[in-house]
Every structure is written in C-alpha cells, then in structure tokens.
C-alpha positions as CSV (number, residue, x, y, z in Angstrom):
1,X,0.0,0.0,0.0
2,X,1.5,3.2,-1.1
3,X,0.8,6.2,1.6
4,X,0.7,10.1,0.4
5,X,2.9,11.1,3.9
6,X,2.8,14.8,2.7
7,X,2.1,16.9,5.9
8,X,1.7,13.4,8.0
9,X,4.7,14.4,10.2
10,X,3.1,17.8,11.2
11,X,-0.6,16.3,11.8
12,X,0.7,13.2,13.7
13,X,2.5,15.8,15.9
14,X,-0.7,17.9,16.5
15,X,-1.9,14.7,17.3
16,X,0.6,13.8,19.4
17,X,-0.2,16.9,22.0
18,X,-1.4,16.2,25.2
19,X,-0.8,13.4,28.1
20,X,0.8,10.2,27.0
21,X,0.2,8.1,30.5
22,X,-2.0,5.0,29.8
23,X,-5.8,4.5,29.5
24,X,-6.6,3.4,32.6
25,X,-5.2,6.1,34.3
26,X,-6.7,9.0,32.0
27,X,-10.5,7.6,32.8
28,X,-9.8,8.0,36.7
29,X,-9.4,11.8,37.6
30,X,-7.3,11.2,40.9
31,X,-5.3,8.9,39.5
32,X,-4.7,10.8,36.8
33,X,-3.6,14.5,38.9
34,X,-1.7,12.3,41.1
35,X,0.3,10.7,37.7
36,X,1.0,14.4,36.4
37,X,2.2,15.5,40.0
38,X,4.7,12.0,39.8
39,X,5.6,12.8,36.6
40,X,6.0,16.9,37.5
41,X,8.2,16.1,40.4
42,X,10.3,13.8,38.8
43,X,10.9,16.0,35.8
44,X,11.4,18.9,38.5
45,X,14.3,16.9,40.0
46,X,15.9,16.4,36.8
47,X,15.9,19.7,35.9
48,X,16.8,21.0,39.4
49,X,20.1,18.3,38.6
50,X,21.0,19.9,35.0
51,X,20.6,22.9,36.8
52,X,23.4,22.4,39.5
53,X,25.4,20.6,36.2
54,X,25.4,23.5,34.9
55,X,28.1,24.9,37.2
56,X,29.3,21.5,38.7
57,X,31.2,19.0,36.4
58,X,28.7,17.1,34.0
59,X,26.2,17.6,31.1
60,X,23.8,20.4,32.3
61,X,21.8,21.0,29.3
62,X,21.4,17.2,28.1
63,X,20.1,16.9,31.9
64,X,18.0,20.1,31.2
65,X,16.4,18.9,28.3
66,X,15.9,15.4,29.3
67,X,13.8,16.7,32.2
68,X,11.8,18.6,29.6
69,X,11.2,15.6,27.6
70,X,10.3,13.9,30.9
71,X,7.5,16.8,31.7
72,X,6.7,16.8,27.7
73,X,5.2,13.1,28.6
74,X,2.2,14.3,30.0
75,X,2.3,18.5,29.7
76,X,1.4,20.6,26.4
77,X,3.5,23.8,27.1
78,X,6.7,21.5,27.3
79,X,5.8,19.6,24.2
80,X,5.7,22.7,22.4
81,X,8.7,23.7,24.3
82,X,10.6,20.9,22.8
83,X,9.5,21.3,19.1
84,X,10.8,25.1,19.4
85,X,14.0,24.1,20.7
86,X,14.1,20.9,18.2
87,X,13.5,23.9,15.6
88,X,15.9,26.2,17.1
89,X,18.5,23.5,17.3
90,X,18.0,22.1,13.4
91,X,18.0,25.8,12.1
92,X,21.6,26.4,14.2
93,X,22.7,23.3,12.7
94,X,21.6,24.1,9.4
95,X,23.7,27.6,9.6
96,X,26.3,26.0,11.1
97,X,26.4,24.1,7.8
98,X,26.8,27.3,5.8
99,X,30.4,27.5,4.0
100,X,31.1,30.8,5.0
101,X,30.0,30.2,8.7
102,X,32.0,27.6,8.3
103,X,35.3,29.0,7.4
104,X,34.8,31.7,10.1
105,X,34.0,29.5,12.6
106,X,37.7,27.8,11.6
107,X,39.3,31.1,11.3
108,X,38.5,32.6,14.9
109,X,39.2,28.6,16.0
110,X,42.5,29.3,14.4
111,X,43.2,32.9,16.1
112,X,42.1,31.5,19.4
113,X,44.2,28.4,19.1
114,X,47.8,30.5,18.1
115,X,46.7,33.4,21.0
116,X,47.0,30.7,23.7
117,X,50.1,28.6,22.1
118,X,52.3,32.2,22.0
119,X,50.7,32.7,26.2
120,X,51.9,29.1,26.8
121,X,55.3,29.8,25.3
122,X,55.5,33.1,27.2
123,X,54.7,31.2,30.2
124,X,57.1,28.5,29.1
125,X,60.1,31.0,28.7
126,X,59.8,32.9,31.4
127,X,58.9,29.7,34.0
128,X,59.7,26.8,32.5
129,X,57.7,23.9,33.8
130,X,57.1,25.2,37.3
131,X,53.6,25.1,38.5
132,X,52.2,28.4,39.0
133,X,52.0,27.8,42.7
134,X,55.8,27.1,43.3
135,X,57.0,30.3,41.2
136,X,59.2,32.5,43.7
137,X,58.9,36.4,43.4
138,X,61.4,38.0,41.6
C-alpha cells in the first residue's frame, strides 16, 4: 500500500499533543492528577540536577532537556517547548552548515588556538615547567 505522507509528520504531531500516560489512568481523575504530580516532580528533579550541572562538572543541558522531555510526557507547554528548541536546534545546525560560517568558525578557532600557544610559550620561557603555585617572586 503506497501512503501520500505529505504533511503526516506535522498532523501526527498535533496529534501527538497532550498526556501520554496510559488509559486506565486518564478515565480515573485522581489517579490521573496524582500521575501528572509524579511525573511533574520527577521531571522537577531532573531539571533542578542539569541545573546544578550547569556549574558542577557534568552535562547540564542534556540533563535540562531530558527533564523537559520527561515533563513533555504528559504537559502541552513542554511539548511545544521541545518542538521550538528541536526547531531552534535544526535551524543552528543548518547555519552552522553554511560554508562561510564555516570558514569563520575555523578562522577565529585558528586565532584562538595560536593566541593561547604564543601565552603558553610566554609562560614557558619565562617559567619553564614550574607550576604556578611554586613560582618565587622575583
């Protein structure tokens, strides 16, 4: 059977809108507020944890995002959260892409990268391999 999928990606995910927890627990009103609060407050604790990633060692947005998804499960705003930054991130991408991003992306890569060899060989010359903590006043 040959499908026309024209447009079938943007009305599935019109479609797609709203809670995702299972039948049985949309037809019981209690049971249903107390899945969104489970799945609010577990999403809330991942995000708190990307949050603290952010300036602790690990990887803050992923964690960040992943909560989103998490609260995307069962709330609208952060479905549509998601398909901005998902739009967002493709168009960035896209540019990114662009040859003459491209070569000015290398260019200032380039700059950046001699700017801290000539500092290291400052440092280098004037120190040698001494840790910065051990250097004497002169």
């Amino acid at each position: 059977m040959a499908e026309d999928r024209t447009g079938t990606d943007e009305a599935a995910a019109d479609r797609a809108l709203g809670s995702r927890a299972p039948e049985f627990i949309r037809a019981r009103r209690a049971l249903h507020l107390s899945w969104q609060v489970g799945v609010f407050v577990v999403g809330l604790a991942v995000v708190v944890a990307g949050v603290a990633m952010l300036v602790l060692p690990g990887p803050g947005w992923v964690v960040i995002f992943g909560g989103m998804a998490i609260w995307a499960t069962e709330f609208v705003w952060a479905q549509l959260v998601l398909r901005w930054t998902k739009r967002k991130v493709t168009e960035a991408a896209q540019r990114a892409l662009d040859p003459k991003v491209r070569r000015r992306n290398i260019i200032l890569t380039s700059i950046g990268v001699v700017i801290v060899a000539v500092l290291a060989g400052i440092y280098l010359y004037r120190f040698g391999l001494e840790m910065p903590w051990k250097i004497q006043d002169q």
